[in-house]
N, C-alpha and C positions, 0 to 999 in steps of 0.2 A: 504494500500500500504506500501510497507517493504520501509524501508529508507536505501542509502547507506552504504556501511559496513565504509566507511573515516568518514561518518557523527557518526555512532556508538562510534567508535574507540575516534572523538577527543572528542566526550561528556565524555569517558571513560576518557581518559586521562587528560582532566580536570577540572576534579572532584576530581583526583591526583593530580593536580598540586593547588586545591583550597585554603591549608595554606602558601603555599610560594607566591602564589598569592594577598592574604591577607597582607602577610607581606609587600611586597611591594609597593601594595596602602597604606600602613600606610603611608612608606616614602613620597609618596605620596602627599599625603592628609596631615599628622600630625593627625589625628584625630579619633580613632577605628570606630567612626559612619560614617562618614562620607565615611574612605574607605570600608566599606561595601556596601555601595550601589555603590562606585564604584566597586566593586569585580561583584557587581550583574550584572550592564552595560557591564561590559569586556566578562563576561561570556554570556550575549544576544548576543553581539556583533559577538564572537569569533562564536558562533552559527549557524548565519546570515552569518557572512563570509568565514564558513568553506570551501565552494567549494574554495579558493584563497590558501587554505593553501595544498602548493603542498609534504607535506612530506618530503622535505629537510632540513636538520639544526635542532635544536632543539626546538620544539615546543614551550619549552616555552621562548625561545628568542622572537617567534612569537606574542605569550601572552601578554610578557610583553612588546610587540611594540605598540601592542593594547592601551594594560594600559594606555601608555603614552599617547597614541595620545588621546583617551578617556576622560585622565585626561587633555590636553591640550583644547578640543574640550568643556569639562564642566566648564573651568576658563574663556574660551572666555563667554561663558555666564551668570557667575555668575558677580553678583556686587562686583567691588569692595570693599572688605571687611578688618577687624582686624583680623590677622591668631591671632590662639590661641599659636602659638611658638613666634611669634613677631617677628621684624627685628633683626635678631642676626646678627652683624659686627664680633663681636671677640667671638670665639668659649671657650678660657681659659676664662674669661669674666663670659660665659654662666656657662661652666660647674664648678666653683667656688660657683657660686648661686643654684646651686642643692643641693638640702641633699643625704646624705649619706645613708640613709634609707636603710634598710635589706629587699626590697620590692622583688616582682618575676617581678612587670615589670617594674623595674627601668632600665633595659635594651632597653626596648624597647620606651620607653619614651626617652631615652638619644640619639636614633638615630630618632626617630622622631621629634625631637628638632635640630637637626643637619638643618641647611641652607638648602633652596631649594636645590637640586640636588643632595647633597652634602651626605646626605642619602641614596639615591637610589644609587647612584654607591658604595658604600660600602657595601650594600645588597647583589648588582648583583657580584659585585668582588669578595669581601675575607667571604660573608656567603655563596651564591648559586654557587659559582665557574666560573664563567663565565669569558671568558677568557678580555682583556682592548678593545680589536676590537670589541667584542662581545656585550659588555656594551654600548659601544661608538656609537654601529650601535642599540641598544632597543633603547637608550636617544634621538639620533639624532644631537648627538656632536662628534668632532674630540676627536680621541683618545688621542690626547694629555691635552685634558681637561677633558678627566678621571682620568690620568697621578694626576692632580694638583688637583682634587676633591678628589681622595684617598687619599694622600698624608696630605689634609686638615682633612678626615674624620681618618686617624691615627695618627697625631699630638691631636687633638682631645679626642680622649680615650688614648693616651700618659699622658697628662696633668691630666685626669681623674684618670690615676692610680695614680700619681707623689699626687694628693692630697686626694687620698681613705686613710682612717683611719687604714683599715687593710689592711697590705701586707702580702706576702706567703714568706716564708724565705726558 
């Protein structure tokens, strides 16, 4: 039996969207293993649910509602545990005790380090373009505490440059 062409299409589509997907469970999770398996859950999920996904708006705003709730749905069951970023309070703090290292993913470590949330909405905002409404309705928070998590996560790599060893003149 042929399977809907909508069911086609969102398998196609993501399978596109699977490294911006990825990324975003990092924020996530903090942890590359970890959000892989959740990348693997969102992707059953999104599957399973695709008869709900009525082709309105941008799919992967839809995705990434998933994600969240996915990731929200597997914290409610895990034990309370020691993230492996810790409780960061002060972000200049944090970013002070990082090396400076000439890595390829010393980027991506610095935003997965960033505070619960405080990641994810700099992903969704100033990498994937997504507009503060946009962001505010994947998270499940008032836009104005997009407003203040951006805000947090550019003062953040602000400070980060103010103490990089090399600057661009």
């Amino acid at each position: 039996m042929r399977q809907p062409a909508t069911t086609i299409d969102l398998r196609r589509d993501l399978v596109g969207l699977l490294p911006r997907l990825r990324r975003f469970a990092i924020t996530l999770a903090g942890d590359a293993v970890v959000a892989d398996e959740l990348v693997q859950a969102i992707c059953q999920r999104a599957i399973a649910k695709g008869h709900q996904w009525n082709g309105e708006g941008r799919l992967e705003s839809w995705i990434y509602t998933l994600a969240r709730q996915q990731w929200a749905d597997d914290s409610r069951k895990r034990k309370p545990k020691a993230s492996a970023r810790g409780n960061v309070t002060d972000i200049r703090e944090a970013a002070r005790e990082r090396s400076a290292a000439a890595d390829p993913d010393v980027i991506h470590r610095m935003i997965a380090e960033m505070p619960d949330g405080v990641s994810s909405i700099f992903l969704l905002v100033d990498v994937e373009g997504h507009s503060y409404q946009q962001a505010a309705d994947i998270m499940g928070i008032a836009p104005a505490s997009v407003v203040s998590q951006l805000a947090t996560a550019r003062l953040h790599f602000a400070a980060l440059a103010d103490s990089h060893p090399i600057h661009r003149y």
